[in-house]
C-alpha positions as CSV (number, residue, x, y, z in Angstrom):
1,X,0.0,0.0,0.0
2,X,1.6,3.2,-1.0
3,X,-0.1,6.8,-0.8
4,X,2.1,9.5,-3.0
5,X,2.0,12.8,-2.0
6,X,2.1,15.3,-5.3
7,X,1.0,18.6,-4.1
8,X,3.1,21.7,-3.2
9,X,3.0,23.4,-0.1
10,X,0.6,25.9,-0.2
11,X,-1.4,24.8,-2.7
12,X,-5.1,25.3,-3.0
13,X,-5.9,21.6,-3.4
14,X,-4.2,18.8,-1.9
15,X,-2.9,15.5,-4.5
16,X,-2.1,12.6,-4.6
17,X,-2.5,8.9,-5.8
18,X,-3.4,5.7,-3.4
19,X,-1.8,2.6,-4.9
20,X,-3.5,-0.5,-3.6
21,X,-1.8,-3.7,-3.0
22,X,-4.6,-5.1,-4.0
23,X,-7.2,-5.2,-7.0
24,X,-9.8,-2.1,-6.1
25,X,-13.1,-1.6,-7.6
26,X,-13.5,1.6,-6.1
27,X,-17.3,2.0,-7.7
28,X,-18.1,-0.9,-5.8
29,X,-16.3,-0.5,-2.7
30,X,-16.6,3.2,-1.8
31,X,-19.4,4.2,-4.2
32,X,-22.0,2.0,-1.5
33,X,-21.3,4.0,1.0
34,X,-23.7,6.8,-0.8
35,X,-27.4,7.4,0.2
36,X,-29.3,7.4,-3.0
37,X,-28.9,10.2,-5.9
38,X,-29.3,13.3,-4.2
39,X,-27.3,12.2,-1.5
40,X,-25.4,15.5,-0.7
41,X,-22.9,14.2,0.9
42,X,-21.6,12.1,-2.0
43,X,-21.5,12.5,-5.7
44,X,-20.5,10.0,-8.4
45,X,-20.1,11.8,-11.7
46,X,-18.1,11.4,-14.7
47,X,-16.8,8.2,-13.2
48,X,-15.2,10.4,-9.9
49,X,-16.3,9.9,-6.6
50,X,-16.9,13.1,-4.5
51,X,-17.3,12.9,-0.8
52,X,-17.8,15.9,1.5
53,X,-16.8,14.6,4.9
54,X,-15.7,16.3,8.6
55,X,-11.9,15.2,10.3
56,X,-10.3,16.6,13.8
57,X,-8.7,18.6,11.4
58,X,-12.0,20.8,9.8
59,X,-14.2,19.9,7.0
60,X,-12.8,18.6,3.3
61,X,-13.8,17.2,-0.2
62,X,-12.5,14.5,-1.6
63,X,-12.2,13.5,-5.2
64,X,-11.6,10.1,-5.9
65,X,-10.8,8.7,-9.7
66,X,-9.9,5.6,-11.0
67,X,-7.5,4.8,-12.7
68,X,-4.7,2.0,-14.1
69,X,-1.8,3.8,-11.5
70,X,-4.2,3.6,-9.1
71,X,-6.3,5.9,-7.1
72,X,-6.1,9.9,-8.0
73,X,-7.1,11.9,-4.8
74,X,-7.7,15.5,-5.0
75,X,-8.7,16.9,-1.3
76,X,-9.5,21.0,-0.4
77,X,-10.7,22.3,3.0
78,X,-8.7,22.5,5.8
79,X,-9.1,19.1,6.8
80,X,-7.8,18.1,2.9
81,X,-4.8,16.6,4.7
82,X,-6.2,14.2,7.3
83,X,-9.0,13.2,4.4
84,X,-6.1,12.1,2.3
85,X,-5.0,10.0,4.6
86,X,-8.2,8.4,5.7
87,X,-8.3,7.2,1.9
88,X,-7.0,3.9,2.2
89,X,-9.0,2.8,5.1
90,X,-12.2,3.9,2.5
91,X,-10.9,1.9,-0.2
92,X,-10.6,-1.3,2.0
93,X,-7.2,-1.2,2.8
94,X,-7.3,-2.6,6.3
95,X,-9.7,-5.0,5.0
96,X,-8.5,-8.3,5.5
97,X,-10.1,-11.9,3.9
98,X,-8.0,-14.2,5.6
99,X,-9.8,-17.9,6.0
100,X,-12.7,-16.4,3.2
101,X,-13.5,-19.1,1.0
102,X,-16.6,-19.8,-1.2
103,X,-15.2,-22.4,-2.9
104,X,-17.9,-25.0,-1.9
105,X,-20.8,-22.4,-3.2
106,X,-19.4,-22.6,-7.2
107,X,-22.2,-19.7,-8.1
108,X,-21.0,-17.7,-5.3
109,X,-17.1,-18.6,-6.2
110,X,-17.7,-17.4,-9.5
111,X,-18.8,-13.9,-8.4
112,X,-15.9,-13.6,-6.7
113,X,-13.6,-14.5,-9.2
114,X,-15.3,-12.0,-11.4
115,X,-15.0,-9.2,-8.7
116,X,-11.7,-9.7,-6.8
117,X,-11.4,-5.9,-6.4
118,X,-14.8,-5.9,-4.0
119,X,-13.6,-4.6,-0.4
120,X,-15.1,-3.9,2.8
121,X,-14.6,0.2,2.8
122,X,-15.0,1.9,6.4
123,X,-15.6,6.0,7.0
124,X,-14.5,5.5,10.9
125,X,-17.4,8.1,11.2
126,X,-18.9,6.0,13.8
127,X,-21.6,9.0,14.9
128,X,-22.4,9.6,10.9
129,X,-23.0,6.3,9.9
130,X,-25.4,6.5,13.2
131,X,-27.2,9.4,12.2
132,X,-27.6,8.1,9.1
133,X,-28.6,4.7,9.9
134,X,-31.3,5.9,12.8
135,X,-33.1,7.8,9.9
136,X,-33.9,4.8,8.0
137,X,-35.2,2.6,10.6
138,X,-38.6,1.3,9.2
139,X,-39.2,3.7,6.4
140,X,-38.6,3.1,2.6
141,X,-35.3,4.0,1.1
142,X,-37.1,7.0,-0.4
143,X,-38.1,8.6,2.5
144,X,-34.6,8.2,4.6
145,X,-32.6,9.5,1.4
146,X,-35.4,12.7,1.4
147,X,-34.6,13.5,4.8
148,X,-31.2,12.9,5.5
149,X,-30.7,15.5,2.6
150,X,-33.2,17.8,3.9
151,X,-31.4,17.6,7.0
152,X,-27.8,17.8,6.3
153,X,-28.7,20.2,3.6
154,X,-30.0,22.6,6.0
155,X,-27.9,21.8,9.5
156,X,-24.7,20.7,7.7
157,X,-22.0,22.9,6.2
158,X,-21.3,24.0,2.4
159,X,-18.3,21.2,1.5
160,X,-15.0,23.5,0.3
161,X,-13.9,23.2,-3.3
162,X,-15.1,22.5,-7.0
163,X,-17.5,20.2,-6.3
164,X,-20.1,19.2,-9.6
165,X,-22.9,20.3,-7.8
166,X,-23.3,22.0,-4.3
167,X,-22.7,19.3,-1.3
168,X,-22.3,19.5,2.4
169,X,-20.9,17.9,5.2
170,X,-23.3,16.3,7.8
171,X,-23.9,17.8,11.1
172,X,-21.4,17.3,14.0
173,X,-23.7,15.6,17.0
174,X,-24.1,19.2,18.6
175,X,-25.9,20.2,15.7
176,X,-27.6,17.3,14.7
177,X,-28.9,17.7,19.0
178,X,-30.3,21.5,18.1
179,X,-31.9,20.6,15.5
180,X,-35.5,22.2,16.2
181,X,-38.9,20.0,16.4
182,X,-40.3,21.5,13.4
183,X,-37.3,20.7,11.0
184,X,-37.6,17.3,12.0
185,X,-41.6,17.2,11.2
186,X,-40.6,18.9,7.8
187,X,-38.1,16.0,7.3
188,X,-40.5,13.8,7.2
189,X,-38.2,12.2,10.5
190,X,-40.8,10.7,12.8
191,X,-40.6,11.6,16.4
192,X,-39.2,8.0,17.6
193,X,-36.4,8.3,15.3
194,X,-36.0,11.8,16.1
195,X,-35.7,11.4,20.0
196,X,-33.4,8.1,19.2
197,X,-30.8,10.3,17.1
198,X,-30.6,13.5,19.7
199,X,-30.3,11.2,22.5
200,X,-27.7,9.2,20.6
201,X,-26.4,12.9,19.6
202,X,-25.7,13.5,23.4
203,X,-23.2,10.4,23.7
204,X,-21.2,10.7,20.4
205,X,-18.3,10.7,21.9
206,X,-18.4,7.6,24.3
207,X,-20.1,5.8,21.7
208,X,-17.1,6.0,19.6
209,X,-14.9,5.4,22.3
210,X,-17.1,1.7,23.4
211,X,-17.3,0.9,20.3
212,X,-13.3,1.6,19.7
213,X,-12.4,-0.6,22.0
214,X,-15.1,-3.7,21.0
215,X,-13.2,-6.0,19.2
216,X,-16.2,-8.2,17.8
217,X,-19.9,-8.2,16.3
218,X,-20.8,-9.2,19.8
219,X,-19.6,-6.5,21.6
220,X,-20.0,-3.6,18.9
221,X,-23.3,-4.6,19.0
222,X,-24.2,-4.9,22.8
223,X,-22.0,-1.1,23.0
224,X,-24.6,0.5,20.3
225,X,-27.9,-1.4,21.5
226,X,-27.6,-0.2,24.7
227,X,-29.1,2.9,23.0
228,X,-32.5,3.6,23.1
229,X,-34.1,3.3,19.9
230,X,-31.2,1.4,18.6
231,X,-32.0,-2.4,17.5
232,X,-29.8,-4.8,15.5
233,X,-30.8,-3.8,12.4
234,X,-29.2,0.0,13.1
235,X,-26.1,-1.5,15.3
236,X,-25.4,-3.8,11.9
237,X,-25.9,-0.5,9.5
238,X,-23.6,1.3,11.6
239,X,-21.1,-1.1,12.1
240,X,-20.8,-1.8,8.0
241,X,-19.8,1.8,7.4
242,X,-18.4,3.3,10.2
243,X,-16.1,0.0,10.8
244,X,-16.1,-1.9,7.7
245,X,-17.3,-5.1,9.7
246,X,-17.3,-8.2,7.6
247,X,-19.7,-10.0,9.9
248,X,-22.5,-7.5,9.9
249,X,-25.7,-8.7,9.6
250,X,-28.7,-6.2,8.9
251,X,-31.2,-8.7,10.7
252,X,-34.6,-6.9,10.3
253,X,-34.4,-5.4,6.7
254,X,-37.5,-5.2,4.3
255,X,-35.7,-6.9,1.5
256,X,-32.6,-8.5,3.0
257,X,-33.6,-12.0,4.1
258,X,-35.6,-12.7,1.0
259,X,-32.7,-11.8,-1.0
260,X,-30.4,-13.9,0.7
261,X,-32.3,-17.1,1.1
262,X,-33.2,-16.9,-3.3
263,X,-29.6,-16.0,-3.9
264,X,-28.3,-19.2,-2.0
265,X,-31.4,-21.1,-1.8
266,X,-33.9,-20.4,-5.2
267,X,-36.6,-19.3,-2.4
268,X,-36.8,-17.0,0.2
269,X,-36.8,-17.2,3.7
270,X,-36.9,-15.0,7.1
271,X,-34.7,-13.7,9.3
272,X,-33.6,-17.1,11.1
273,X,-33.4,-18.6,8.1
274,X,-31.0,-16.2,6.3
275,X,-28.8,-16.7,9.6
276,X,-28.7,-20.4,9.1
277,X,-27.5,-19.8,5.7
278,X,-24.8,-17.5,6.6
279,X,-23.9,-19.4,9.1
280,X,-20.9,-21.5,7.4
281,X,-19.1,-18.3,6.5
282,X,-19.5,-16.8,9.9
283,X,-16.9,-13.9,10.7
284,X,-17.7,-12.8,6.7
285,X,-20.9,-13.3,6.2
286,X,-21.1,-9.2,5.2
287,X,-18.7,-10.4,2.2
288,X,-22.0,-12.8,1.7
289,X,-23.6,-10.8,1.4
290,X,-21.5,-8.5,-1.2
291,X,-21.3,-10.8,-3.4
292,X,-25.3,-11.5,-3.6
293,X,-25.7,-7.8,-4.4
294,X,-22.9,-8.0,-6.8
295,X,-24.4,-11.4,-8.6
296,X,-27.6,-9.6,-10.0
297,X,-29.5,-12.1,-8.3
298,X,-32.8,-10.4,-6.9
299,X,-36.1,-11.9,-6.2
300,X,-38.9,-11.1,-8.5
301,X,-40.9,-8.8,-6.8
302,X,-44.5,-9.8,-6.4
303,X,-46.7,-7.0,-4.6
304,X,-47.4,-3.5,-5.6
305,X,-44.5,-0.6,-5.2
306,X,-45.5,0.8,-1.7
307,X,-46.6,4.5,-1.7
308,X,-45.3,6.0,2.0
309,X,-47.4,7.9,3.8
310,X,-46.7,11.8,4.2
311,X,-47.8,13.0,7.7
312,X,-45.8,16.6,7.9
313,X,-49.4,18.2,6.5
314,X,-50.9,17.0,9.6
């Protein structure tokens, strides 16, 4: 793993290049990390990823493109710098496969072969990937994505440099705490989610600091559902972005079981049963579960889209 400085002091914009030491589809790897197409904290365009994100060191932009020397990193804001060096550690550098095999699942082998450079990426953002994570607790896709940009939008803070269209970086947990009542009604937030993320707001920083020193599923988990309002489903979420975890489970998602059980199976199945499944690959059954979203394999869906229910008029 090498990371090559090329900018000059003094310069307006930080760059560099991130050779990996191993094959990187960054698309796959970082590009998951966004929350849907207006998300304003990320942009994919023209084949560039562009994240707006907050370090100790201030806010910063990164631009990420691919390419056959590797990674090309462009970084501005003040915390251009520590962003930079947070880059491997979002293209799956500390990501490590060792005792990962699928060779007794040939349709699952197969994917794998096809997509070595699929890694785990991780933000170490623990109190973002929280945030993020308590606002789509039960709720469609469409309605978390609508109000974690309404939110950041308005509460966050315009992200520095060129970007290719206006982003911002999310609220630090003081601001996501003032945010008023009303905002959160316009949001389209509920108030159980809303009172689960301000409470979670007040213990940002021992939450990073329990779950820092967790070393497992087990413990990350029994660190983050000690929360109120926080279940396995949002521990899971968390721990796949903030952390990278391999093992992460979403038990609890709409789609997820059903998924699993006719990628592996031809039929789907519930909660328990996805667990069975998974269970032979246990300590990677997030990399599983990678794979079956990057197979194309999806259940036919059989019911009518569901329309969600708007109560801010109300």
């Amino acid at each position: 793993m090498t990371l090559t400085d090329a900018a000059p002091p003094g310069a307006p914009a930080r760059e560099s290049v991130y050779r990996p030491q191993h094959p990187l589809d960054l698309h796959a790897t970082v590009g998951i990390l966004r929350r849907g197409g207006t998300d304003p904290t990320m942009v994919i365009d023209a084949g560039r990823i562009w994240i707006a994100l907050r370090t100790d060191a201030g806010i910063a932009t990164l631009c990420l493109r691919p390419s056959t020397d590797g990674v090309h990193i462009t970084a501005w804001g003040p915390g251009a710098a520590e962003a930079t060096d947070q880059v491997p550690r979002l293209c799956g550098a500390d990501d490590d496969a060792s005792g990962f095999d699928v060779s007794q699942h040939p349709a699952l082998a197969e994917v794998a072969r096809r997509n070595p450079g699929i890694r785990l990426a991780r933000t170490d953002r623990v109190f973002d990937a929280l945030a993020s994570s308590i606002l789509e607790q039960k709720v469609t896709a469409m309605q978390a994505f609508g109000a974690w940009r309404y939110l950041v939008i308005r509460y966050g803070e315009r992200a520095p440099g060129p970007t290719p269209r206006p982003m911002f970086v999310a609220p630090t947990a003081a601001q996501w705490h003032r945010i008023p009542s009303w905002a959160w009604h316009r949001a389209g937030v509920q108030p159980p989610q809303s009172r689960t993320l301000v409470r979670a707001a007040e213990r940002a920083p021992s939450i990073a600091r329990a779950l820092a020193r967790s070393t497992d599923g087990a413990g990350r988990d029994r660190v983050l559902t000690s929360l109120p309002g926080i279940g396995l489903w949002t521990s899971a979420e968390t721990r796949i972005r903030a952390l990278g975890d391999p093992d992460a489970v979403s038990v609890g998602d709409f789609h997820l079981a059903h998924e699993v059980g006719f990628a592996l199976t031809g039929s789907r199945t519930d909660d328990d049963g996805m667990l069975e499944l998974l269970a032979p690959w246990a300590g990677h059954r997030q990399r599983i579960i990678r794979l079956i979203f990057a197979s194309g394999a999806r259940e036919p869906r059989r019911g009518a889209r569901l329309a969600p229910e708007d109560h801010r008029d109300r």
